[in-house]
N, C-alpha and C positions, 0 to 999 in steps of 0.2 A: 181174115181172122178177126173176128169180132171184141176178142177183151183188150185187147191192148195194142200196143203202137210198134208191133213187130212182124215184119212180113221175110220173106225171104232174100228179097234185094236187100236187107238189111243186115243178116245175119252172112258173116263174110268168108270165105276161102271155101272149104270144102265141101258145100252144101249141096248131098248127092239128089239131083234129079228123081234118082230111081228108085229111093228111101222115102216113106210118109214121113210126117211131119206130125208134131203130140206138143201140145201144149199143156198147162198146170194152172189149173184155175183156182179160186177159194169162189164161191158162188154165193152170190145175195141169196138171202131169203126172204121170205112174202113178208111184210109185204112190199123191198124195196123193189124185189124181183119182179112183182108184177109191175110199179113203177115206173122200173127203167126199161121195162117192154112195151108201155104206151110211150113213152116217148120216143124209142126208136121205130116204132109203127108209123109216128107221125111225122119221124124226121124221112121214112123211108117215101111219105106220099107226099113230103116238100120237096127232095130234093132227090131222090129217086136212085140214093144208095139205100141198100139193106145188108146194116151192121149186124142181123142176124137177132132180126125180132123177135122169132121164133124160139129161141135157144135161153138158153138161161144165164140172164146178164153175171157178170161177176170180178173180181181184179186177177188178171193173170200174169200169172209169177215167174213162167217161164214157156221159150218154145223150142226144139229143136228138133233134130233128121236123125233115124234112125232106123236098121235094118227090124222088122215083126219081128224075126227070131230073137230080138229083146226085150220083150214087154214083159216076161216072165220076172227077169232082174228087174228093171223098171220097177212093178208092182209091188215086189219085195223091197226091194231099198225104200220109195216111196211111203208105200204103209210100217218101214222102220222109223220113216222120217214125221209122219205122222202121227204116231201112237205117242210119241215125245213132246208133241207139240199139247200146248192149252186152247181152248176156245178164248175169243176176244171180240172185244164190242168195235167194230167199224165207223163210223162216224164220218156221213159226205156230208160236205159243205158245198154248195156251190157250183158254179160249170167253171174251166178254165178252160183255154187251148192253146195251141202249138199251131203260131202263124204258118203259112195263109190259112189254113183249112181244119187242121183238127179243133172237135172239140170235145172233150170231157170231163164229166165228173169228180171233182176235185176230193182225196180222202185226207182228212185232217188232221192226222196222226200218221206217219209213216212208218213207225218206232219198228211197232210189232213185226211188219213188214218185212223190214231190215233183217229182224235177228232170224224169221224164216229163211231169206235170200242166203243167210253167211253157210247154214246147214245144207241148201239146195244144192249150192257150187258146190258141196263135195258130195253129193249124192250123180251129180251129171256128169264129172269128172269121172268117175266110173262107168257111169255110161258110154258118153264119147270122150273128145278135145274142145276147146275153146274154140274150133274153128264150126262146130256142128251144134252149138248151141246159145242160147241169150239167155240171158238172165233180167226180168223188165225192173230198173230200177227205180221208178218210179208208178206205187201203186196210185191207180186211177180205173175207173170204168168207163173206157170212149162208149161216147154216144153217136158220132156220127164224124165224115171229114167234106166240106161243102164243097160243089163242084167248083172247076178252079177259075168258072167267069163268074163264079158269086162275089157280089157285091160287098162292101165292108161294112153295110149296116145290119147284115144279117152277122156276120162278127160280131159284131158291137152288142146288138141283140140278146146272144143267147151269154156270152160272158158276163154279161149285167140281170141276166134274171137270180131270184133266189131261188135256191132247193138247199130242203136239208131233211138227212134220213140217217137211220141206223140201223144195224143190224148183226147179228153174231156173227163171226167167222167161225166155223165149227169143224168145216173139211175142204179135202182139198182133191179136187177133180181132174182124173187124166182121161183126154180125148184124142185120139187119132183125128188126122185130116189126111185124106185119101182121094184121089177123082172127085171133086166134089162134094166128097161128105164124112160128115162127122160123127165118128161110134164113140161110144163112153167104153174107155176101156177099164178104167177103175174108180171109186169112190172112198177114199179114204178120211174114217173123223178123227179130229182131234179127241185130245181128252175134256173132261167136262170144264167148266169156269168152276179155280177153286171160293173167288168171292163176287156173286154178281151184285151189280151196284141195286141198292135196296131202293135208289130214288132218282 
């Protein structure tokens, strides 16, 4: 799973095998988007994971298990949850990680983040139980996690370079993960910015 730091050994008790998996993205756009696509291109021919260069980088808000026969509610609830929401400026600062091996994109403001997360949990509360989904509490955009005989100056490295970008958060992305691959099952925008900053 490429946006964020949740997989399914992580997400705990009931998490049916037999059920896809859908995550919730908010997605950069260009030009951080294309950005964060060369740099996962390049981390993919360093160190020969691919966090999904291909795909369109973004912070994701949530992931969980669930039978097809729900995407209908899914989508409904979602784009109610959606249509309520404001557009907001995003603001990366910098790489961080999560010893030995993750590293990512650090976002500067988690605020807005937050007050999406409070409305989420009860939109997947209808969905499933706390046992069949996460909620990621901390927005970031991984960029990559080092294999685990890498060295600590390749750490050292990529924590101490600068990057800084920005970009609107305007909607919010549901994808199925299936056998291997990834459908867009919805694309839902917020509303517009009622003041965007003039400078």
């Amino acid at each position: 799973m490429e946006h964020g730091l949740v997989n399914k050994a992580t997400i705990a008790g009931v998490w049916r095998e037999e059920w896809p998996e859908y995550t919730l993205v908010i997605p950069a756009e260009e030009p951080v988007s294309r950005q964060v696509k060369q740099m996962r291109l390049q981390w993919k021919m360093e160190f020969g994971e691919d966090v999904g260069s291909e795909k369109p980088p973004g912070v994701m808000m949530a992931a969980w298990a669930a039978r097809k026969e729900q995407e209908e509610t899914m989508v409904r609830l979602i784009g109610n949850l959606a249509e309520r929401l404001e557009s907001f400026v995003v603001t990366l600062n910098n790489f961080s990680g999560i010893p030995p091996q993750v590293i990512y994109i650090r976002v500067q403001d988690a605020e807005p983040f937050k007050k999406i997360t409070t409305q989420l949990k009860e939109v997947l509360e209808l969905i499933g139980n706390e046992d069949t989904y996460r909620i990621v509490e901390r927005p970031i955009i991984k960029l990559g996690s080092f294999p685990k005989n890498e060295n600590h100056q390749q750490w050292y490295k990529y924590t101490h370079q600068l990057f800084h970008a920005a970009f609107t958060a305007s909607k919010l992305v549901l994808f199925r993960h299936e056998e291997g691959e990834c459908k867009t099952i919805g694309v839902f925008p917020f509303k517009k910015l009622t003041n965007w900053p003039t400078s």
